[in-house]
DRENDO-1510 file (C-alpha; in Angstrom, 1 decimal, always signed):
<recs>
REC; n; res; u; v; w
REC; 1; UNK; +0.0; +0.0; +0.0 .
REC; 2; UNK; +1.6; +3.3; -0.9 .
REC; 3; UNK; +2.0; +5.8; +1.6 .
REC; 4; UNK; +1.0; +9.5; +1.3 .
REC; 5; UNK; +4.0; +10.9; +3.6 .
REC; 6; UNK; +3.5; +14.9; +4.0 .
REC; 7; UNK; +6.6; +16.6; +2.8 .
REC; 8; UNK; +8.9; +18.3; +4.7 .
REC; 9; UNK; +9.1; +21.7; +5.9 .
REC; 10; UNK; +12.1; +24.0; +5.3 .
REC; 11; UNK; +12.6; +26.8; +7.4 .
REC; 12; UNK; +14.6; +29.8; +5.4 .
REC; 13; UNK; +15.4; +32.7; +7.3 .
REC; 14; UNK; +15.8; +35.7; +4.2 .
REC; 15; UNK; +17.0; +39.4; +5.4 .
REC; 16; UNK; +15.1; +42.2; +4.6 .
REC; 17; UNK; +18.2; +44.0; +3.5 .
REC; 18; UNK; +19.4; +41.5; +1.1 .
REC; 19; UNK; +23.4; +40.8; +1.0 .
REC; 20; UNK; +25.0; +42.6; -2.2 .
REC; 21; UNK; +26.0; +40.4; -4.8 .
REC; 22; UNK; +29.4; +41.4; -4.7 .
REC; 23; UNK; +31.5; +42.8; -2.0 .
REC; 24; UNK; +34.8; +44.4; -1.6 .
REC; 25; UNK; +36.8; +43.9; +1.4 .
REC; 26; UNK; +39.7; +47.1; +2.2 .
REC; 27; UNK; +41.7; +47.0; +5.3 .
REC; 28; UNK; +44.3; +49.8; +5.6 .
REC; 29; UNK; +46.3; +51.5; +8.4 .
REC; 30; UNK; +45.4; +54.9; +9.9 .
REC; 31; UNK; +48.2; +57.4; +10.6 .
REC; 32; UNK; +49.3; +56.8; +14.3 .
REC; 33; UNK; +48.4; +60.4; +15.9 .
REC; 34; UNK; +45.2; +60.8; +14.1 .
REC; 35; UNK; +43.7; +57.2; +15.3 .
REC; 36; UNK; +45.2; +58.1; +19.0 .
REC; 37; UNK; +43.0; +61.7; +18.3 .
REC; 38; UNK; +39.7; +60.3; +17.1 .
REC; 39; UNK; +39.9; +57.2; +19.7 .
REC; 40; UNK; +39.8; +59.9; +22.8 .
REC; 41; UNK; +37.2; +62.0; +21.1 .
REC; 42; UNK; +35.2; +58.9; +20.7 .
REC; 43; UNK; +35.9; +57.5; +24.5 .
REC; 44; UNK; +36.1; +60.3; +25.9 .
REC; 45; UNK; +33.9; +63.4; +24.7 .
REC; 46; UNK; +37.5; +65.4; +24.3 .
REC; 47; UNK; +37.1; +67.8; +21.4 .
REC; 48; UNK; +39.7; +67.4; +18.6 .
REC; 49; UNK; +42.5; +69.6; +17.3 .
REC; 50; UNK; +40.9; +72.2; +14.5 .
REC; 51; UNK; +43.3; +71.0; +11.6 .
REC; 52; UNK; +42.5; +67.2; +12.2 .
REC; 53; UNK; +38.9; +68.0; +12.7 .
REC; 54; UNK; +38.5; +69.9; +9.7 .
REC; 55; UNK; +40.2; +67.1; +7.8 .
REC; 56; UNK; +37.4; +64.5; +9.8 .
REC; 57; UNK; +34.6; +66.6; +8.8 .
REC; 58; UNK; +34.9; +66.3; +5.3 .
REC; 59; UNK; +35.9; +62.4; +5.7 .
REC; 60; UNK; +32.2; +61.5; +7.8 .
REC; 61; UNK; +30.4; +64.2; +5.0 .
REC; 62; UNK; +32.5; +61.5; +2.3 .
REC; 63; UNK; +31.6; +58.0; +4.5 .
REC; 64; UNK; +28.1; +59.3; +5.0 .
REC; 65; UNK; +27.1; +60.4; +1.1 .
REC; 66; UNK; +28.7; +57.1; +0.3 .
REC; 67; UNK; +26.8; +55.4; +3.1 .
REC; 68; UNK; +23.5; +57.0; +2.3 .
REC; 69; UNK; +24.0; +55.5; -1.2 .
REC; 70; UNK; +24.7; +51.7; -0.8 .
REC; 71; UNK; +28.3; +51.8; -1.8 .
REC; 72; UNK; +29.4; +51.0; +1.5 .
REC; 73; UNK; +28.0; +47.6; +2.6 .
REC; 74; UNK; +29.3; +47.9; +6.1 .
REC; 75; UNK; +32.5; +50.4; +7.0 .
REC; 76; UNK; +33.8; +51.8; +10.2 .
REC; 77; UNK; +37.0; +51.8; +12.2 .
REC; 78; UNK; +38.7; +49.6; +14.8 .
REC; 79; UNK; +37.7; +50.4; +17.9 .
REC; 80; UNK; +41.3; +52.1; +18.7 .
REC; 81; UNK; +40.9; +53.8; +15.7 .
REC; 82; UNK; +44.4; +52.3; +14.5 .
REC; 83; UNK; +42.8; +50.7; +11.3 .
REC; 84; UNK; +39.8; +50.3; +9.1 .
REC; 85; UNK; +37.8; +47.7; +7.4 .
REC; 86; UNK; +35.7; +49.5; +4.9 .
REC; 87; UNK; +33.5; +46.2; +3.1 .
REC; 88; UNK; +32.3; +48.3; -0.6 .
REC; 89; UNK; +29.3; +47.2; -2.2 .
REC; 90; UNK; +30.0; +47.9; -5.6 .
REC; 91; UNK; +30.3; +46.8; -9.4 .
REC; 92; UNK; +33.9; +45.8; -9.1 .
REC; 93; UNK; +37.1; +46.3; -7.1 .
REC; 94; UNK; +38.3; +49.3; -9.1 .
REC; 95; UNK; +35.3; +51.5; -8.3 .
REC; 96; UNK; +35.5; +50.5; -4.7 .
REC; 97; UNK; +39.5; +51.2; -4.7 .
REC; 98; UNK; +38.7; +54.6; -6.3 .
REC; 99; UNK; +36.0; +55.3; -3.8 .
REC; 100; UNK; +38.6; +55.0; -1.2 .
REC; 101; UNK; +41.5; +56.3; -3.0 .
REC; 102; UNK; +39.2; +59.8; -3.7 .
REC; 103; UNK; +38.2; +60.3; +0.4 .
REC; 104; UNK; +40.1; +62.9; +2.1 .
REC; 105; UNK; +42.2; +60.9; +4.8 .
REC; 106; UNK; +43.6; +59.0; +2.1 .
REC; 107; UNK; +44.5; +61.8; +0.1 .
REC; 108; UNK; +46.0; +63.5; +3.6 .
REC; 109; UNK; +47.9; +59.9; +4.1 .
REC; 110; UNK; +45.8; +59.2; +6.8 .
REC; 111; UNK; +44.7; +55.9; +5.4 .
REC; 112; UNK; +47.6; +53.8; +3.7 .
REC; 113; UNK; +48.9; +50.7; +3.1 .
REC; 114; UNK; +45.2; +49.4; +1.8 .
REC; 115; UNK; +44.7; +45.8; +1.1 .
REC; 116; UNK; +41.9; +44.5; -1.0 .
REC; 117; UNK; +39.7; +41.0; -1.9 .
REC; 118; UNK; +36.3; +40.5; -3.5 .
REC; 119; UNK; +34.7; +38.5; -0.2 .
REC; 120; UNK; +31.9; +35.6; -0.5 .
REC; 121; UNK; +30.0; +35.2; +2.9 .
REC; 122; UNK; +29.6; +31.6; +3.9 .
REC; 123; UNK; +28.2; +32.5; +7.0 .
REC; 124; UNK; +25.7; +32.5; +8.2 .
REC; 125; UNK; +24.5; +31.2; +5.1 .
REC; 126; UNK; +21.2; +33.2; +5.1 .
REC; 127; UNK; +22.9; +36.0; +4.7 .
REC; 128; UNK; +25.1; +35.3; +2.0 .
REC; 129; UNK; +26.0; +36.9; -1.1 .
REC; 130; UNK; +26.1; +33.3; -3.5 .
REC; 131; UNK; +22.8; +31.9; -4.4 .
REC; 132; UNK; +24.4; +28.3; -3.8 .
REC; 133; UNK; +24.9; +29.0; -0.6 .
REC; 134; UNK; +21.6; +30.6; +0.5 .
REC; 135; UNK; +20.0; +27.8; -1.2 .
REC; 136; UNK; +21.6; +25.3; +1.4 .
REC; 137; UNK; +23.2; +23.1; -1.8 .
REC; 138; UNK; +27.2; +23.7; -0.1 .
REC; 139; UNK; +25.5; +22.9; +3.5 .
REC; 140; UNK; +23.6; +19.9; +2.0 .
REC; 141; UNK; +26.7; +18.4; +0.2 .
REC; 142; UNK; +28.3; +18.1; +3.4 .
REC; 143; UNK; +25.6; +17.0; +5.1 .
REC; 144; UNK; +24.5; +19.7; +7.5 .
REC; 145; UNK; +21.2; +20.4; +5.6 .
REC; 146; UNK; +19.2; +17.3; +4.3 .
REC; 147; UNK; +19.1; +17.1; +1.1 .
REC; 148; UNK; +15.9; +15.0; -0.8 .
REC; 149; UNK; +15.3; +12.6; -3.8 .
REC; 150; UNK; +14.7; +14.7; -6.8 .
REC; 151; UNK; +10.8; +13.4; -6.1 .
REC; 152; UNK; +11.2; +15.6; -2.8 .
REC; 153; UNK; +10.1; +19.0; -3.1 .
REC; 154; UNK; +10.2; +20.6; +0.5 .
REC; 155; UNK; +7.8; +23.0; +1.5 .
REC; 156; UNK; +9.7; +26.5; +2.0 .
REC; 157; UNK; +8.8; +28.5; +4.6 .
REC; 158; UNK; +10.4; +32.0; +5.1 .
REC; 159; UNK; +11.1; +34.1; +7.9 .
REC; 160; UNK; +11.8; +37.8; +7.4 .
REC; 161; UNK; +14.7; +38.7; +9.5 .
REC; 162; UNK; +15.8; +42.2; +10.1 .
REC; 163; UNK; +19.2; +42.3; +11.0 .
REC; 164; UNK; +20.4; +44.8; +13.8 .
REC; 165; UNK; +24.2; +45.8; +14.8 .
REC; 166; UNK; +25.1; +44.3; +18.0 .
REC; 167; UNK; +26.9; +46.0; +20.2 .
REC; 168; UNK; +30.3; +44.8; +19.8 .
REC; 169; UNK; +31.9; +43.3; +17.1 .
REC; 170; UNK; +35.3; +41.4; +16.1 .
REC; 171; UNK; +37.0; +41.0; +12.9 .
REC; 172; UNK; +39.6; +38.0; +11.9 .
REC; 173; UNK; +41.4; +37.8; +8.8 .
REC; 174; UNK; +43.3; +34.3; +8.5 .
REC; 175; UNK; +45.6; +33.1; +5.9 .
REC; 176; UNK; +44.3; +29.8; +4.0 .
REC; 177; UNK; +46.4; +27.0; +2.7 .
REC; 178; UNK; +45.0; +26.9; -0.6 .
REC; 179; UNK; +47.8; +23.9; -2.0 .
REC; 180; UNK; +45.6; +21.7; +0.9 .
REC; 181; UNK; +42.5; +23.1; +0.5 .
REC; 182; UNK; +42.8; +22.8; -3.6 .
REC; 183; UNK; +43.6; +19.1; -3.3 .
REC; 184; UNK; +41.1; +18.4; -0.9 .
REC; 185; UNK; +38.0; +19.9; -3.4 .
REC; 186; UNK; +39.8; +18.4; -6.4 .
REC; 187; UNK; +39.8; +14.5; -3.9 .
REC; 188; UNK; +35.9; +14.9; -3.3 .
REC; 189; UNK; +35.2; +15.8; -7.2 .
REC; 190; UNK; +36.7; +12.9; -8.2 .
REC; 191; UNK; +34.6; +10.7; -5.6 .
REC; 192; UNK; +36.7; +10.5; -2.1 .
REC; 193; UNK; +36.1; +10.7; +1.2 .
REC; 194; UNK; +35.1; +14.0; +2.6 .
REC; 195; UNK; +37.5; +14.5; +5.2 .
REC; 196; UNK; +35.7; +14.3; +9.2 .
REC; 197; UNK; +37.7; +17.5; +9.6 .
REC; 198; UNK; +35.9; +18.9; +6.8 .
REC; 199; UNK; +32.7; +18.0; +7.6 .
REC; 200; UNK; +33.6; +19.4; +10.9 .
REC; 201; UNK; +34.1; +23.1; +9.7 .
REC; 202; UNK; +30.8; +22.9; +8.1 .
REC; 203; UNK; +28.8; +21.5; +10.9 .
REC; 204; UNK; +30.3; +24.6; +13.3 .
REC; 205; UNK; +29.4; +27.3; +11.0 .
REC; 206; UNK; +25.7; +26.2; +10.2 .
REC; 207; UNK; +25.1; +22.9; +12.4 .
REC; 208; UNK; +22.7; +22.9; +15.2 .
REC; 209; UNK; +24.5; +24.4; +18.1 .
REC; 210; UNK; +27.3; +25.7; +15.4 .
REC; 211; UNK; +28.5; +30.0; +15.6 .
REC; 212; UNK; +25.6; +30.7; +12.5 .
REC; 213; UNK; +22.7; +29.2; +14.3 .
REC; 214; UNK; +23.9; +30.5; +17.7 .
REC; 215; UNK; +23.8; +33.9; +16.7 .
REC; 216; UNK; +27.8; +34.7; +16.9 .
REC; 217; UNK; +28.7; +34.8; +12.6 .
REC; 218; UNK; +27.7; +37.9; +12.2 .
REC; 219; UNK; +29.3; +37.4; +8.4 .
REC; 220; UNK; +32.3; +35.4; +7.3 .
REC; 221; UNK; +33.8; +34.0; +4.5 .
REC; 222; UNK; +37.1; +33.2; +2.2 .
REC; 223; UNK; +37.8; +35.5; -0.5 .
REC; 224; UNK; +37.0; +34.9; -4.0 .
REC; 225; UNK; +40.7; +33.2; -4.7 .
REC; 226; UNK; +40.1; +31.3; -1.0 .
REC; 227; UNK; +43.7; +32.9; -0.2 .
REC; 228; UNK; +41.9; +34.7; +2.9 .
REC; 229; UNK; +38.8; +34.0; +4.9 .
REC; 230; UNK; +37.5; +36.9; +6.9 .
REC; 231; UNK; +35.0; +35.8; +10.1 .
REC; 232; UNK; +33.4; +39.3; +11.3 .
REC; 233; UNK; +32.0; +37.9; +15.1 .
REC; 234; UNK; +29.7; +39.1; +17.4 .
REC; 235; UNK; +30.5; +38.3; +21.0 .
REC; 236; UNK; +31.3; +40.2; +23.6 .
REC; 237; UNK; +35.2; +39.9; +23.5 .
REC; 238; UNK; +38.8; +39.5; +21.9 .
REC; 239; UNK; +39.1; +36.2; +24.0 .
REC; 240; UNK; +36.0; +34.8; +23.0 .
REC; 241; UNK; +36.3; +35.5; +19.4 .
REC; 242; UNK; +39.6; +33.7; +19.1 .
REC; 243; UNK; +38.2; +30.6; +21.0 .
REC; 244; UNK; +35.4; +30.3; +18.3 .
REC; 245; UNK; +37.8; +31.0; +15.7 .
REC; 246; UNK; +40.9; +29.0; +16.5 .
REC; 247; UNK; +39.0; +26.3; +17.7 .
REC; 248; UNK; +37.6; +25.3; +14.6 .
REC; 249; UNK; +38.6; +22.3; +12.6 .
REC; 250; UNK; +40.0; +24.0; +9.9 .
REC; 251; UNK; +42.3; +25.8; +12.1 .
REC; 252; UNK; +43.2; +22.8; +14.2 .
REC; 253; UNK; +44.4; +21.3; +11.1 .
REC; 254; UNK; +46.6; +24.2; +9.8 .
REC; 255; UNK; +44.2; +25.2; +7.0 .
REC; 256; UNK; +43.7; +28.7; +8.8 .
REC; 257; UNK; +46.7; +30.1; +10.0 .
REC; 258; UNK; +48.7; +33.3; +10.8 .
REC; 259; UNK; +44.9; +34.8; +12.3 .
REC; 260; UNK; +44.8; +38.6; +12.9 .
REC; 261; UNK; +42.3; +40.6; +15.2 .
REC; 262; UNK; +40.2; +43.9; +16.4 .
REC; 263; UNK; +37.5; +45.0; +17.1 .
REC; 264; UNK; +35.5; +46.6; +14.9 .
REC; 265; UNK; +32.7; +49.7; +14.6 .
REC; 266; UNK; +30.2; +50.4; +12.0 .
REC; 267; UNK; +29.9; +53.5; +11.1 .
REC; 268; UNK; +28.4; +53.8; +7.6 .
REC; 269; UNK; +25.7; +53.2; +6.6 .
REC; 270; UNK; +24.3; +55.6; +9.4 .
REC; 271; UNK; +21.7; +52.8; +9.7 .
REC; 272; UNK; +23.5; +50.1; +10.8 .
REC; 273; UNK; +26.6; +52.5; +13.2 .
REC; 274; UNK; +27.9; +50.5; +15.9 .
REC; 275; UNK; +25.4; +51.4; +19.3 .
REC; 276; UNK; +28.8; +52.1; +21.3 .
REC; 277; UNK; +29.4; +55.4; +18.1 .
REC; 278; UNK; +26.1; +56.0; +16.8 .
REC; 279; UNK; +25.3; +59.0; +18.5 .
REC; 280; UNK; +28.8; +60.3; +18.6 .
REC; 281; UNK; +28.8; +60.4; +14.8 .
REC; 282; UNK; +25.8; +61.4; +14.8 .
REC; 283; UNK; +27.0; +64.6; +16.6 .
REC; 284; UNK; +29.7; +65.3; +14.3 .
REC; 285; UNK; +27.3; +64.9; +11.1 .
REC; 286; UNK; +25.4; +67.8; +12.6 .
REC; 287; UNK; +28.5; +69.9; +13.4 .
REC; 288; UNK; +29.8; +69.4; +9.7 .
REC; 289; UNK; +26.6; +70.8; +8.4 .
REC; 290; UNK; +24.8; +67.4; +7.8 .
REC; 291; UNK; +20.8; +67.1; +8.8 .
REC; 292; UNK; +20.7; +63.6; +10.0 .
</recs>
C-alpha cells in the first residue's frame, strides 16, 4: 500500500536587507596620531585639534554620502581607531578602490597601506552573497542540511529577519592554505572521502548548536581566490572571538593560519553604526553641516 507521507518543511530565514551580490573587502592602516585623536574623542567626549577635525569633517560628509547611497555595505574603524575595514558594495574592485583612494584621509595619508579582496560570505549562510549558498546546496553536500530525492520538493517557509548591529563586534582575517584546501576539493570531485575534519568546519558554521545558528557569525567568508577567509563575530570579547575561531577544525588542522584581530565599529551606513558610536557620529554629522 503506498504511503501518502507529508513533505517536509524547510525553514529559510531571508533578510530584509538583502546581501550585495558582490562585496569588496579594504583594510588599511590609519596614521598613528590621528587614530590616537579620534579614539579619545570617541571615548572620551575630548574635542579634537581644528586641523584634524576639519580634515574628519569632510571624511564623515565623504563615509556618510557614500553610506546614504549603498556603496558602502558595512565600514567603520577599529575600535582604537588604528585601522579600518571599509566592506564596498560595488560593481567591481576598481570603483570601490577609487572610492577610497578619492576620500580625504587617504588623500591627507591618513589611510595607507590598503589591502583588497572580493569576499563571499559563507556565514551565516542566510545572509550570504552566492545563491548556492543561501539555497543550502554547499551545506547539504556536506551533510548539514538534508538534502531529498529529486521526487522531494520541501515546502519553503520563510522568515523575514531584520538584522540589527550588536553591540560589539570582532573581525579575523586568517591566511588559507589553498595547495591543501585545492587538493582536498579536487579529492571529493573525483569521488573521495570528505575528510571528518571537513565536515567538521561545516557543521560549526551552520550545524545545530554551530557559531551561524547561535547567533555569533555575524558574516564570514574566504575570499574569491580562497587565499583569505575573513569571520566578522559578534560576542562580547577578543578572547571569546579567538576561542570560536581558533577552535575550529579547519584551524586545528593548519588550513587557517597566521589569524589577525580587532574589534570593529560600523559607522556607515548611518543605519546600521555600531550602538557604542552612533550618536557620537551622529553629533559630528550635525557639526559638519549634515541634517541627519
Amino acid at each position: 500500500m503506498q504511503q501518502n507521507w507529508p513533505m517536509p518543511i524547510e525553514i529559510r530565514m531571508v533578510p530584509t536587507e538583502p546581501t550585495p551580490p558582490r562585496l569588496f573587502v579594504c583594510s588599511a592602516k590609519t596614521k598613528y596620531e590621528i587614530g590616537a585623536a579620534l579614539e579619545r574623542a570617541f571615548r572620551e567626549g575630548t574635542d579634537l585639534p581644528k586641523d584634524i577635525q576639519a580634515c574628519h569633517n569632510k571624511q564623515l560628509v565623504y563615509d556618510y554620502n557614500l553610506g546614504e547611497r549603498g556603496l558602502y555595505w558595512e565600514s567603520g574603524p577599529s575600535a582604537d581607531f588604528t585601522e579600518i575595514l571599509y566592506i564596498f558594495s560595488t560593481n567591481g574592485l576598481e570603483e570601490a578602490q577609487k572610492l577610497l583612494h578619492n576620500s580625504p584621509f587617504y588623500k591627507e595619508g591618513i589611510f595607507y597601506d590598503d589591502g583588497w579582496f572580493e569576499w563571499h560570505i559563507h556565514a551565516p549562510f542566510w545572509r550570504s552573497n552566492i545563491p548556492e549558498v543561501t539555497e543550502g546546496n554547499l551545506y547539504r553536500k556536506f551533510g548539514v542540511l538534508p538534502d531529498y530525492p529529486p521526487e522531494i520538493k520541501p515546502v519553503v517557509k520563510k522568515i523575514l529577519v531584520n538584522v540589527v548591529t550588536p553591540p560589539k563586534l570582532f573581525a579575523s582575517f586568517a591566511r588559507v592554505d589553498m595547495e591543501s584546501m585545492q587538493k582536498i576539493s579536487q579529492d571529493i570531485e573525483s569521488g573521495g572521502p570528505i575528510p571528518v575534519f571537513q565536515i567538521q568546519h561545516f557543521f560549526n558554521r551552520a550545524g545545530a548548536g554551530g557559531m551561524g545558528p547561535m547567533g555569533y557569525d555575524w558574516a564570514g567568508g574566504p575570499s574569491i581566490d580562497h587565499s583569505y577567509d575573513l569571520t566578522i563575530l559578534s560576542v562580547n570579547s577578543l578572547q571569546t572571538a579567538q576561542f570560536l575561531r581558533e577552535n575550529d577544525a579547519l584551524a586545528r588542522h593548519g588550513l587557517f593560519y597566521d589569524f589577525r584581530y580587532f574589534e570593529w565599529c560600523i559607522h556607515m551606513p548611518l543605519k546600521k553604526a555600531s550602538p557604542a558610536h552612533k550618536e557620537a557620529i551622529k553629533y559630528c554629522l550635525r557639526d559638519a553641516g549634515v541634517n541627519v
